[in-house]
C-alpha positions, 0 to 999 in steps of 0.5 A: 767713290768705288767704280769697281762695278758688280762685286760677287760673294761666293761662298765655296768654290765657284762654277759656271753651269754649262752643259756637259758637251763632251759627255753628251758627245761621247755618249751620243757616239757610243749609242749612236755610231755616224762614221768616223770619230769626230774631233772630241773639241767641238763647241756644240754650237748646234745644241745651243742653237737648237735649245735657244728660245725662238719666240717671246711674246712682247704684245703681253702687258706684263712684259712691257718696258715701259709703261705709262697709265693713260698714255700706253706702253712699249716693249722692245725685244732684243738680242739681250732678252732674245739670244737668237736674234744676234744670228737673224741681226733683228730687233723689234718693238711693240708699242700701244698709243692711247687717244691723245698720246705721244711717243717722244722724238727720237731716231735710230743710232745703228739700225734702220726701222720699218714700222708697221700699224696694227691697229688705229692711227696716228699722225707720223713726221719725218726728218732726214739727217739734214732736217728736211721734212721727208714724211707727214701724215696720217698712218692707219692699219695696214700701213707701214713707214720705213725709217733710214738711220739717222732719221728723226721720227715723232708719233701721235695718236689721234682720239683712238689707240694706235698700236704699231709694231716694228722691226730694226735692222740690228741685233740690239738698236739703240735709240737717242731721244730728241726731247725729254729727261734723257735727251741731248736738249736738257744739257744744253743751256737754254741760250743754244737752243734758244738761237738755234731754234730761233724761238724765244726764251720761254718757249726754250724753257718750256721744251727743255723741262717740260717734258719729264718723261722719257718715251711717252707723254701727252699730247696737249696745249703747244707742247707737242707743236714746240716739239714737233718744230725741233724734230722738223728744224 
């Protein structure tokens, strides 16, 4: 197995674009004289501050993350996709729940969130590192929940879209999902989640494979009840 990562083939001598700041300082200097001499070492941090993109439009379909036909769709914009960013230290997500639609459980690894309802309204839980049970209501435009660290959180939409957007307190936030194909929960067997939810057999089954997706999923039958017992546990 070869774990040597990305290999680049180069024909030719290799370079790395990058503006000519030199040149571009002296020439500046020369057509423009402010003073004494500056130092010719300077880095131009404040050309590459004032060259950087400064918005990004994640309410465009196109440039969702993901999404899913009848269920809806999630873009997330970060220091990676917006340089800026990693000066203010914020992240942010724009999501659309369709009627009936679930965002899976999941909580903030490094960053805390305060989400804001643009549109609709959805029901939200929320559970402290502790599993206490800290929110559980209904949430509608105008309205905003702020989410600590650490704090396990579910979003449901009821018959109608609900479309949010949030800001994150970290430059590139990192989220873990508490249910799902990626979740803690499809490694563990189903004998662990079976005594540590006390629910039998079959309902561990049903929660640890049921649920294929990894961010959005419908919300029907006792799927969504089984899932919110884990989040409130």
């Amino acid at each position: 197995q070869d774990n040597r990562g990305n290999i680049v083939r180069v024909k030719g001598p290799f370079q790395v674009v990058r503006p000519p700041l030199r040149q571009q300082y002296e020439s500046e200097q020369w057509r423009h004289p402010r003073g004494p001499p500056q130092s010719p070492q300077d880095n131009g941090l404040e050309e590459t501050i004032c060259s950087m993109r400064t918005h990004e439009n994640i309410d465009d379909p196109a440039r969702a993350d993901v999404y899913k036909p009848n269920l809806g769709r999630v873009t997330s914009v970060n220091s990676y996709t917006l340089p800026i960013l990693q000066y203010i230290r914020l992240s942010a997500t724009r999501g659309i729940l369709q009627g009936n639609a679930m965002a899976l459980p999941k909580y903030n690894m490094n960053a805390n969130e305060i989400l804001y309802c643009t549109q609709g309204q959805a029901r939200i839980q929320v559970v402290n590192d502790n599993g206490q049970n800290v929110l559980d209501q209904q949430v509608q435009k105008g309205q905003l929940v702020v989410i600590p660290q650490g704090f396990a959180y579910v979003v449901h939409s009821h018959g109608n879209n609900f479309e949010w957007i949030s800001f994150k307190t970290n430059a590139n936030a990192m989220v873990s999902t508490l249910a799902g194909r990626t979740s803690a929960l499809r490694a563990l067997p189903l004998e662990v989640i079976t005594n540590a939810f006390q629910i039998s057999l079959e309902e561990a089954r049903r929660i640890k494979f049921n649920t294929p997706e990894t961010t959005l999923t419908h919300a029907r039958g006792g799927q969504p009840q089984l899932i919110e017992e884990i989040v409130e546990a």
